[in-house]
KOLLUMKE-417636 format. One line per 10 residues: number of its first residue (from 1); for each residue y, x, z of C-alpha. Coordinates in Angstrom, 2 decimals, padded with zeros to 5 digits, always signed. Example, Ala and Ser with C-alpha at 12.3 -4.5 7.8 and 13.67 -1.06 7.14 Angstrom:
1	-004.50,+012.30,+007.80 | -001.06,+013.67,+007.14 .
//
This chain:
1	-054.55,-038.36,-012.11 | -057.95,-037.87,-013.05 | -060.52,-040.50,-013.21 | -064.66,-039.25,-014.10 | -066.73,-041.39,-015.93 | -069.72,-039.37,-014.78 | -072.03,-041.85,-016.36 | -071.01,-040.88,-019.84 | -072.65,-037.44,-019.69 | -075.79,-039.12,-019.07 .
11	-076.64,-042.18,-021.70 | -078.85,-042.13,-023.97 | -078.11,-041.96,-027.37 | -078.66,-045.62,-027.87 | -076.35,-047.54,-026.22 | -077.82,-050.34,-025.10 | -075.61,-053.52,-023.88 | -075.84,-052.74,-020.27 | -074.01,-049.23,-020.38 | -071.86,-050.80,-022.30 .
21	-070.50,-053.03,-020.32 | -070.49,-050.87,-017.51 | -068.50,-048.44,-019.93 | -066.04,-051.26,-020.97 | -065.53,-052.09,-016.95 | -064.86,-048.75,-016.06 | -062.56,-047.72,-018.73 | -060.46,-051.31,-017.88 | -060.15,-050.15,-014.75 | -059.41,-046.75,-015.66 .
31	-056.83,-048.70,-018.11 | -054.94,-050.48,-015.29 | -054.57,-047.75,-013.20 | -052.60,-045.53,-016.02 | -050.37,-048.05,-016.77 | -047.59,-047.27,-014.88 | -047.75,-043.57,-015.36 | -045.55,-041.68,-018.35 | -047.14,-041.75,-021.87 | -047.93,-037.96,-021.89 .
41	-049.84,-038.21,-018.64 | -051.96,-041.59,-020.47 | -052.47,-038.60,-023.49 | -053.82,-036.33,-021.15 | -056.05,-039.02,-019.00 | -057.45,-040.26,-021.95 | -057.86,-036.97,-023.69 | -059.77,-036.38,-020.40 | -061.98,-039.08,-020.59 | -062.98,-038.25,-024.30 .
51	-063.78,-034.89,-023.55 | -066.04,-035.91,-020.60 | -068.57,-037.74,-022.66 | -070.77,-035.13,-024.15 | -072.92,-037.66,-025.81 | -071.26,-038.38,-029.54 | -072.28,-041.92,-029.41 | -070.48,-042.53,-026.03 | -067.74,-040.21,-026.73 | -067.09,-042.32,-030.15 .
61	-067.16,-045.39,-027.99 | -064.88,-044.47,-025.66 | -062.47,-042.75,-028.25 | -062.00,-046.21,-030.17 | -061.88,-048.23,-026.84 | -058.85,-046.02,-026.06 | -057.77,-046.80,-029.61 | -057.91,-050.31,-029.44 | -056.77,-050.78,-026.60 | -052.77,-048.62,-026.99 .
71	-053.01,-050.02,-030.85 | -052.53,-053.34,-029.75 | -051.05,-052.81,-026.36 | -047.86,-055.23,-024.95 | -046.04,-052.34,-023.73 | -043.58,-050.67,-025.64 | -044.22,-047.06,-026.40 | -047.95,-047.46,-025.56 | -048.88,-047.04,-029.66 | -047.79,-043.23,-029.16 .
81	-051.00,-042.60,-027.04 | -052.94,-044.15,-030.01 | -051.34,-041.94,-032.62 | -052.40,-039.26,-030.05 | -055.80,-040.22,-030.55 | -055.70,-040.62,-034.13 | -054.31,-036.86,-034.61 | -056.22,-035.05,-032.32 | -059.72,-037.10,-032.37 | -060.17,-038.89,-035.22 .
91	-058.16,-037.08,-037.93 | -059.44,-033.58,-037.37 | -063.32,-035.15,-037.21 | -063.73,-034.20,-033.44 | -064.95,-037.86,-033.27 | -066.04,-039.85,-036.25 | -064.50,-043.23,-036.64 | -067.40,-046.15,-037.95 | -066.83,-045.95,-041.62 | -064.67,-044.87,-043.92 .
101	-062.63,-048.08,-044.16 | -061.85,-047.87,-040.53 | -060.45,-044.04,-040.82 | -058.53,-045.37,-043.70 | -056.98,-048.31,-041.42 | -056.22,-045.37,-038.60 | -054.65,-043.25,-041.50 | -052.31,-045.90,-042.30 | -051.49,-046.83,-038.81 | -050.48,-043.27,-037.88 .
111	-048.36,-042.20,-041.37 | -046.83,-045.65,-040.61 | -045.60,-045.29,-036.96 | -045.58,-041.28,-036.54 | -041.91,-041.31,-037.76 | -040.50,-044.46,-035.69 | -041.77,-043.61,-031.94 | -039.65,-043.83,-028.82 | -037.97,-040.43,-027.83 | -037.63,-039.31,-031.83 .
121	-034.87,-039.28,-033.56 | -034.44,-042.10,-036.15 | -035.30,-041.39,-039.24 | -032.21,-041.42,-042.09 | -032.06,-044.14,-044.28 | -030.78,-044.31,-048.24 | -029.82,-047.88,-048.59 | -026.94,-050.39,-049.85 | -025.04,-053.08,-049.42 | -024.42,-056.42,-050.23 .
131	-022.02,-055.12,-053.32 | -024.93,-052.55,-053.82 | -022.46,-049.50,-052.87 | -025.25,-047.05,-051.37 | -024.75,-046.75,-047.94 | -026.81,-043.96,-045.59 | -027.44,-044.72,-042.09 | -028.61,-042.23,-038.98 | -027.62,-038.92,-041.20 | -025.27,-037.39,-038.03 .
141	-024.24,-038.10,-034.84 | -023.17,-041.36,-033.33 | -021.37,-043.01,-030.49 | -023.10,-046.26,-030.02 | -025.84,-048.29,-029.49 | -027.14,-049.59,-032.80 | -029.55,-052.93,-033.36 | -031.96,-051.83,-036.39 | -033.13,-055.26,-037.08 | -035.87,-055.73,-040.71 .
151	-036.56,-059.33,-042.03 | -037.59,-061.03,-045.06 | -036.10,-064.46,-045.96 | -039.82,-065.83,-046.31 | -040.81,-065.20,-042.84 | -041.10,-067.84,-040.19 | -040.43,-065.15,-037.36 | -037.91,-063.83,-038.39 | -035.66,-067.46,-038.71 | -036.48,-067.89,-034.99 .
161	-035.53,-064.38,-034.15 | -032.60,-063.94,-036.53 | -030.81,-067.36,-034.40 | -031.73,-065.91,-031.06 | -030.56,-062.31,-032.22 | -026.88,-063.73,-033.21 | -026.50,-065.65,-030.27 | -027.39,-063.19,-027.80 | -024.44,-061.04,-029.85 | -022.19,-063.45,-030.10 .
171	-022.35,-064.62,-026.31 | -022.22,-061.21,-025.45 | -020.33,-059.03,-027.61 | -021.65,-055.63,-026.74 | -020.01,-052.56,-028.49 | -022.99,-052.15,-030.77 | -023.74,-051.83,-034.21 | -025.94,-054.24,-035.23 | -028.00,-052.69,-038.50 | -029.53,-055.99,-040.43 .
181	-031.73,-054.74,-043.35 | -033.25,-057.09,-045.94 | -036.62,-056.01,-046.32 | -037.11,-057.81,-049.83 | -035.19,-058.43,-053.52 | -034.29,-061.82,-053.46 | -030.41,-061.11,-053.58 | -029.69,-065.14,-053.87 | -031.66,-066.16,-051.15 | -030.72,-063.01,-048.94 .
191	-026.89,-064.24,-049.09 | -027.77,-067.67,-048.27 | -029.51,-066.51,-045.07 | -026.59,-064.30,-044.30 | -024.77,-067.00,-044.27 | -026.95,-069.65,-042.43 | -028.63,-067.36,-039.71 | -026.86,-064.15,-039.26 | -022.89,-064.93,-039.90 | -021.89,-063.46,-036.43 .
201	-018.09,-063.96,-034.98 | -017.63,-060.70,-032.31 | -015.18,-059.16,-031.40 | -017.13,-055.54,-030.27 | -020.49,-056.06,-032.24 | -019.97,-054.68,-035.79 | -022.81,-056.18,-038.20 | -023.52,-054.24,-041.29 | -026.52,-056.06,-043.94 | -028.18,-053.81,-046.39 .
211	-031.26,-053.76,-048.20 | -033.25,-051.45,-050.54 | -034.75,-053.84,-053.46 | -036.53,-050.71,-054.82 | -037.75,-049.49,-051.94 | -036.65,-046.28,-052.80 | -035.98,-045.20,-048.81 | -039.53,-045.49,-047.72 | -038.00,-047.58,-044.93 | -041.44,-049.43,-044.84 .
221	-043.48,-045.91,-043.47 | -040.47,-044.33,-041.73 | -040.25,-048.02,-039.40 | -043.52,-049.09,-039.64 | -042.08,-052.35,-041.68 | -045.64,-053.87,-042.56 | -045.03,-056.67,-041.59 | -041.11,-058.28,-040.64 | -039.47,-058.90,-038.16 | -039.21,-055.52,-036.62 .
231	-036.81,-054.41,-033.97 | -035.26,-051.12,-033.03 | -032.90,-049.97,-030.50 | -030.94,-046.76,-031.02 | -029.08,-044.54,-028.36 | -025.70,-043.02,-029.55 | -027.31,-039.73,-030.13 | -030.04,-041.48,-032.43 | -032.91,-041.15,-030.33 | -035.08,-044.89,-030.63 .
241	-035.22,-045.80,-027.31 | -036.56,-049.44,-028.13 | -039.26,-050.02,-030.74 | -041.49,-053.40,-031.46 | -038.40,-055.67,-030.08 | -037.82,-059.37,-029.86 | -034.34,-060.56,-029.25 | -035.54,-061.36,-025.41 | -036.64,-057.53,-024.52 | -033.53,-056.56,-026.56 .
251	-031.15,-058.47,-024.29 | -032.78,-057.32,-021.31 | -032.03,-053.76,-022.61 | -028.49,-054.11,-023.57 | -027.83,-056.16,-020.11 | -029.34,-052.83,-018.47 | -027.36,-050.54,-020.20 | -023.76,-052.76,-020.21 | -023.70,-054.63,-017.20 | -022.61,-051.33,-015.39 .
261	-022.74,-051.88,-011.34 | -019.08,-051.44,-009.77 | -018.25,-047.35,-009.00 | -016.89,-045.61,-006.46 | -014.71,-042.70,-007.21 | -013.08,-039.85,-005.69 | -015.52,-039.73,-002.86 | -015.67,-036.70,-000.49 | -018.99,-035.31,-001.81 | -017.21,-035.25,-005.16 .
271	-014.56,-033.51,-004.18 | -016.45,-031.23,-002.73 | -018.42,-030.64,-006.01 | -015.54,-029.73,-008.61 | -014.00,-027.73,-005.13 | -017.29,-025.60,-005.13 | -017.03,-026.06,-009.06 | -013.41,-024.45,-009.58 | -013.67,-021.98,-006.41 | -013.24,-018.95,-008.31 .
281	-008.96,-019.85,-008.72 | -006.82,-021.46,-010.26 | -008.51,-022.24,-013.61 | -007.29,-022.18,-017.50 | -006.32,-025.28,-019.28 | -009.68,-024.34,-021.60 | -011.62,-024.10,-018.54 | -010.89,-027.82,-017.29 | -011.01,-029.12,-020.74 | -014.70,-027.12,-021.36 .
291	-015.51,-029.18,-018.25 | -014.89,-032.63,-019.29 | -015.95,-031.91,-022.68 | -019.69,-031.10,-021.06 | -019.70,-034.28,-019.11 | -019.27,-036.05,-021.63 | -021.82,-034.27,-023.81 | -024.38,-034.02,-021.38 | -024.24,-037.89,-020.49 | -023.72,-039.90,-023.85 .
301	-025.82,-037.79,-026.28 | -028.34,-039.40,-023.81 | -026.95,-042.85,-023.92 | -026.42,-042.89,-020.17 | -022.32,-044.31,-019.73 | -023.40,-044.77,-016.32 | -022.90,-041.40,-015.09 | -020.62,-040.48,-017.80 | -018.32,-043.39,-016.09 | -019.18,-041.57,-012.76 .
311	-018.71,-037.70,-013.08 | -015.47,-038.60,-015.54 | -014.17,-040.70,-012.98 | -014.61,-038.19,-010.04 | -012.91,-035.63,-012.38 | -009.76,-037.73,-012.81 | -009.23,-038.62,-009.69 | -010.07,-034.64,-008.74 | -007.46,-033.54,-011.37 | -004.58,-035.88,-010.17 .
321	-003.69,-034.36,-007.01 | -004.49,-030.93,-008.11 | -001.61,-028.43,-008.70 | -001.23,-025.57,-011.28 | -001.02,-025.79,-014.93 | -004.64,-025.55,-016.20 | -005.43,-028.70,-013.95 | -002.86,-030.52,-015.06 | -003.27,-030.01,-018.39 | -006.81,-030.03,-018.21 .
331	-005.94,-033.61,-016.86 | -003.96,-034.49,-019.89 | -007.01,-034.24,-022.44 | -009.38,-035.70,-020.24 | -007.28,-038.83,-020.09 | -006.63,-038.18,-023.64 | -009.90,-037.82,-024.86 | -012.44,-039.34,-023.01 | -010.40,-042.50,-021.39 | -007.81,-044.02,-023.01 .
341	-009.51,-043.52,-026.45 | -013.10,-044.68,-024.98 | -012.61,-048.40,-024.83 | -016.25,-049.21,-025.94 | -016.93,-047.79,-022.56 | -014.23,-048.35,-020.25 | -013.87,-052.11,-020.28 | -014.82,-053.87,-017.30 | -012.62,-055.26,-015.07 | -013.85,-052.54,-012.30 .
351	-012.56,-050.05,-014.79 | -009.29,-051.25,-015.95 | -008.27,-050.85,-011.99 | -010.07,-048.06,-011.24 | -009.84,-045.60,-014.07 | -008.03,-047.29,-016.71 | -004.83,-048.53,-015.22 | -004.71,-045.08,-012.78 | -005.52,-043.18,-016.13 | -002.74,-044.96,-018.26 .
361	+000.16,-044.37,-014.70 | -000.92,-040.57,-015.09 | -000.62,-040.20,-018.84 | +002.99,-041.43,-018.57 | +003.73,-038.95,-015.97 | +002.29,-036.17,-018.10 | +004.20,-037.66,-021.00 | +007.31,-036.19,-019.84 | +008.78,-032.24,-020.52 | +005.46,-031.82,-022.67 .
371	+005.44,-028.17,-024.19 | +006.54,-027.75,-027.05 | +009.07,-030.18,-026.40 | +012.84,-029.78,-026.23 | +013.82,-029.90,-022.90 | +017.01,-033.13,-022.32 | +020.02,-032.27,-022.30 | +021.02,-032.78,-018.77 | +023.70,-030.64,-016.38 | +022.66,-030.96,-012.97 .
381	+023.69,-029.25,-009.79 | +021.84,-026.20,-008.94 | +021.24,-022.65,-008.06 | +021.37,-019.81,-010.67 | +019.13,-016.68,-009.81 | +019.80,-013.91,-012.13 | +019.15,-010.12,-011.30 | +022.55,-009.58,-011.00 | +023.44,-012.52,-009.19 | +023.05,-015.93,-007.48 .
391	+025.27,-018.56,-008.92 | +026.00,-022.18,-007.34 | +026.96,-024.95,-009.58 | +026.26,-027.63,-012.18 | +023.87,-026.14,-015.26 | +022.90,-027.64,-018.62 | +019.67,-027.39,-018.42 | +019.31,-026.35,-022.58 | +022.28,-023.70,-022.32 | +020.51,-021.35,-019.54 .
401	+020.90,-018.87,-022.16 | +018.08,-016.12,-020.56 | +014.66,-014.98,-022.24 | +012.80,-016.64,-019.96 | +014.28,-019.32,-018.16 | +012.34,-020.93,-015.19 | +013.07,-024.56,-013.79 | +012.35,-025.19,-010.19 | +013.19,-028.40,-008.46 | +012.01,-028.51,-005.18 .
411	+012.60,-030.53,-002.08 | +013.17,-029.21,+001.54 | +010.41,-029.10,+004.77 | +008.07,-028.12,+001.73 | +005.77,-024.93,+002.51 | +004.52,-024.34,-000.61 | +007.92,-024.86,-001.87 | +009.73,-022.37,+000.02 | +007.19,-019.98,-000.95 | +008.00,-020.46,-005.15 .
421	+011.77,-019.75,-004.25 | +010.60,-016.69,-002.33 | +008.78,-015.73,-005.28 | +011.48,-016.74,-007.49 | +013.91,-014.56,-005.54 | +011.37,-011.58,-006.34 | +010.96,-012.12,-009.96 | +014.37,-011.98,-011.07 | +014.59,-008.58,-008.83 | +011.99,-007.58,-011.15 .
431	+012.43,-008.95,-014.68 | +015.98,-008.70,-015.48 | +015.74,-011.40,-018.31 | +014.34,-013.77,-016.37 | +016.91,-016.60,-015.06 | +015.47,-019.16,-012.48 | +017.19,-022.44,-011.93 | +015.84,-023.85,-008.11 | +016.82,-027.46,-008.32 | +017.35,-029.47,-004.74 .
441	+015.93,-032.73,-005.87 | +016.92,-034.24,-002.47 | +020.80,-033.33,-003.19 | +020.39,-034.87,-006.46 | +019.11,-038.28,-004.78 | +021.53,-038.48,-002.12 | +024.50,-037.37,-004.56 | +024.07,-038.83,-007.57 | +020.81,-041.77,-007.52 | +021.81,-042.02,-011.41 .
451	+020.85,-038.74,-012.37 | +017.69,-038.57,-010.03 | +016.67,-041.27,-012.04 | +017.59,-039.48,-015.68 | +015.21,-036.81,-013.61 | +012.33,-038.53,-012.89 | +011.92,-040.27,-016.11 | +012.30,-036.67,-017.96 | +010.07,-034.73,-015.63 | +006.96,-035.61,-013.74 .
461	+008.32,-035.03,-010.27 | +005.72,-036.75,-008.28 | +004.55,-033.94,-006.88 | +006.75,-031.16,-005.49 | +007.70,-028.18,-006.09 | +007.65,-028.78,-010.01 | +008.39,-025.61,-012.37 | +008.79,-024.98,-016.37 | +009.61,-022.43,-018.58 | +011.86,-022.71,-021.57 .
471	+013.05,-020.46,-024.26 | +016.35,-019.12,-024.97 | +017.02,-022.90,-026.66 | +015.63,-024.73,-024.67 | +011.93,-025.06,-025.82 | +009.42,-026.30,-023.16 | +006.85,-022.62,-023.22 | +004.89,-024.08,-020.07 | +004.91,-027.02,-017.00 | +003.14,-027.05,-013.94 .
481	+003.10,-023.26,-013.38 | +003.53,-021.19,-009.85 | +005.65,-018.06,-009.59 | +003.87,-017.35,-006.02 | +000.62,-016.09,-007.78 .
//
């Protein structure tokens, strides 16, 4: 967008109060109208509008307009356009400020706010706490939200906002950690207004208080604490993504970021992603896990548990009624690792039904005849395949005795089950020390219900056919495999 103030090429160089006000009206408008546009696009615009005023006086005018006006601008994230200024303009002497004491005020303003924008990463902190045990905060990466709140005891602000900051916690509990640093040395009086103002009872929102008496951490320039209260928000990766806060426009971010909308998962065009995703066969366990692993790092390094909650979603309920060993156990460590152990994220109601509940049924199916594992000591009735023979009977099921020993139970009208005892058949031909047990789990039901039951609670046999492969005693090598490919 590119707005010309063609009058500014043409002043004279004194500005009398005419032009000026004509200046001032066109630059408000010129104001309004980049408002709603990203911050480097308001650098470049006004950047634009500097360099279109070849006259020095009017080009000095309209530098510190645009100065004045981001300095002490409402919207958050607007001082970065100001800094802008200061660097490029004023600092390097491309346009001279009025005096010397007004530099010096621009000076400060930028070596205090240059470290603390939104978008950077927050600067580490060397502080301690209440015992004085040195404590260091933002010095690797996170996995929540954290509330970087600075007050001083003295300040009349900061009583009003330290109330409304603890009850906006309290009634909500959001799984942040809320960062209170004292920003003075009055150890006494910091205690008592611990106590009195910022005691908070959560469950989910952990409250750490530190201060730096000595002011040894230069929290002062690295925040821009000149004056208190001051209010930061930091994404899980450490990026500030709130700066210059009340406890109002903090609640309206943390409501934006926690009170998810209700998901849908499992939806065709999802399927149809990980289908396109996984087309080129039947993938490793390494290959799944590499997957979830990226959703997950791609999403919540950027804060957004939105479409973390969607894309790990869609790739659960992908996984569950995939067959073959890499899915599967792909399956298991996404469950594993970014579900059941993620309950700062998974915790609505919407999610415990959805994901959560569906998540925990799966794990306990995957539970079962884990590698690694022992297989139980059961004897159930069976067919033998050996390369020198076929042998009908009842088999312990830890005494099959070969190299490799493969367990199939199957169940009859079953395509791609007739296929693995085709391929079975073939194997043994060709591996003599291979010994493949084919397991009718419909006999088993209708013959003896007790021991299908002993079955299903030792195997996952929810989806049929179901193979393993043990070692000579018995040791569970692999689950979820297919002879046929």
């Amino acid at each position: 967008m590119v707005v010309a103030l063609c009058f500014c090429t043409n002043v004279m160089a004194q500005l009398d109060s005419l032009r000026i006000s004509a200046l001032n009206a066109k630059m408000t408008e010129y104001f309004d109208a980049l408002k709603y546009e990203s911050i480097d696009v308001q650098k470049e615009e006004c950047d634009f509008m500097i360099e279109t005023c070849t006259d020095s006086l009017v080009r000095q005018h309209v530098a510190l307009s645009i100065y004045d006006h981001y300095i002490d601008s409402d919207i958050m994230g607007a001082e970065a356009v100001a800094l802008h200024v200061v660097d490029k303009w004023f600092l390097t002497g491309e346009v001279k400020m009025r005096d010397e004491m007004e530099l010096l005020g621009a000076k400060v303003f930028a070596e205090f706010n240059r470290q603390s924008q939104i978008g950077r990463k927050a600067p580490s902190l060397l502080v301690k706490d209440m015992a004085d045990v040195p404590v260091t905060l933002f010095d690797g990466p996170g996995n929540r939200y954290t509330v970087l709140y600075f007050y001083d005891t003295s300040c009349a602000t900061c009583k009003v906002q330290s109330i409304l900051l603890r009850n906006l916690l309290e009634e909500n509990d959001f799984p942040v950690d809320f960062v209170a640093v004292y920003a003075s040395d009055k150890h006494e009086e910091w205690e008592r207004y611990v106590k009195d103002r910022l005691a908070l009872n959560t469950g989910r929102t952990t409250v750490t208080h530190l201060w730096d008496p000595g002011l040894d951490s230069d929290f002062q320039r690295k925040y821009g604490v000149v004056q208190t209260p001051r209010l930061f928000l930091i994404a899980p990766d450490r990026t500030i993504i709130g700066r210059g806060l009340d406890a109002q426009a903090l609640s309206q971010m943390l409501h934006a970021i926690f009170d998810e909308k209700e998901l849908t998962y499992g939806s065709e065009e999802s399927m149809a992603m990980f289908d396109g995703l996984f087309a080129g066969g039947a993938p490793s366990a390494g290959e799944v896990t590499d997957i979830a692993d990226y959703i997950s790092s791609v999403t919540l390094e950027k804060g957004d548990t939105v479409m973390f909650r969607q894309m790990a979603g869609d790739l659960l309920y992908y996984l569950s009624v995939q067959r073959g060993e890499g899915f599967k156990e792909g399956l298991a460590h996404l469950i594993d690792r970014h579900i059941l152990s993620r309950s700062d994220i998974w915790r609505t109601a919407d999610d415990s039904l959805k994901v959560v509940g569906f998540a925990q049924m799966t794990e306990d199916l995957l539970s079962r005849s884990e590698p690694g594992r022992t297989i139980p000591d059961l004897k159930i009735p069976g067919r033998l395949l050996t390369s020198r023979k076929i042998k009908d009977g009842t088999f312990s099921l830890r005494k099959l005795r070969g190299d490799r020993n493969i367990v199939l139970f199957y169940t009859e009208g079953c395509n791609v089950c007739a296929a693995e005892k085709a391929s079975a058949s073939e194997l043994v031909a060709r591996e003599p020390k291979v010994k493949v047990l084919m397991v009718n789990v419909d006999e088993v039901l209708s013959s003896s219900p007790s021991l299908a039951g002993r079955l299903f609670d030792s195997f996952d046999l929810s989806t049929l056919p179901f193979i393993l492969e043990t070692d000579r005693k018995g040791k569970i090598l692999r689950r979820y495999i297919t002879i046929s490919e």
